[in-house]
C-alpha positions in Angstrom: -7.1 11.3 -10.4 -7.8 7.2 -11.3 -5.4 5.1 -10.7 -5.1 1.4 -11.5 -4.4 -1.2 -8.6 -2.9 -4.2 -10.3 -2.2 -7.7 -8.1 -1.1 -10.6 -9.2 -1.9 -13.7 -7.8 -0.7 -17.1 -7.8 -4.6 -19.1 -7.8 -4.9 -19.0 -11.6 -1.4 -20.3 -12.8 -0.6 -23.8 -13.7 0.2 -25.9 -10.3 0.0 -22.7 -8.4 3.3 -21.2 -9.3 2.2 -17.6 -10.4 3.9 -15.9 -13.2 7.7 -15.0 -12.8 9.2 -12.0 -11.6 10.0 -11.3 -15.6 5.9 -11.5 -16.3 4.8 -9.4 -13.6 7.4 -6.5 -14.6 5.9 -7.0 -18.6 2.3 -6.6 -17.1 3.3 -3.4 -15.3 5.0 -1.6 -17.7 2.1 -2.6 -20.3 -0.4 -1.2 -18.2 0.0 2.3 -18.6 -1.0 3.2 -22.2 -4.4 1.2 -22.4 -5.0 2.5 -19.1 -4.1 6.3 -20.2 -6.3 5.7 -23.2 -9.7 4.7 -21.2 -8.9 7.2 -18.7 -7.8 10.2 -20.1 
C-alpha cells in the first residue's frame, strides 16, 4: 500500500520560523484526497 511521508521544515519560511502549528494541521488534513486521487 503507498503511503505519503510529509515533513515540514523550518529552512524555507521567512526568518526561519516554519509555519505554525495551525498550517501544519491544514497541510495534513489536505493531503489525503489529492493523494487518494493519484494513488488509487
Amino acid at each position: 500500500m503507498p503511503y505519503v511521508n510529509l515533513e515540514v521544515t523550518r529552512e524555507a519560511a521567512p526568518q526561519g520560523a516554519g509555519p505554525r502549528p495551525a498550517q501544519t494541521a491544514r497541510l495534513i488534513a489536505g493531503l489525503p484526497a489529492p493523494a487518494c486521487r493519484v494513488l488509487p
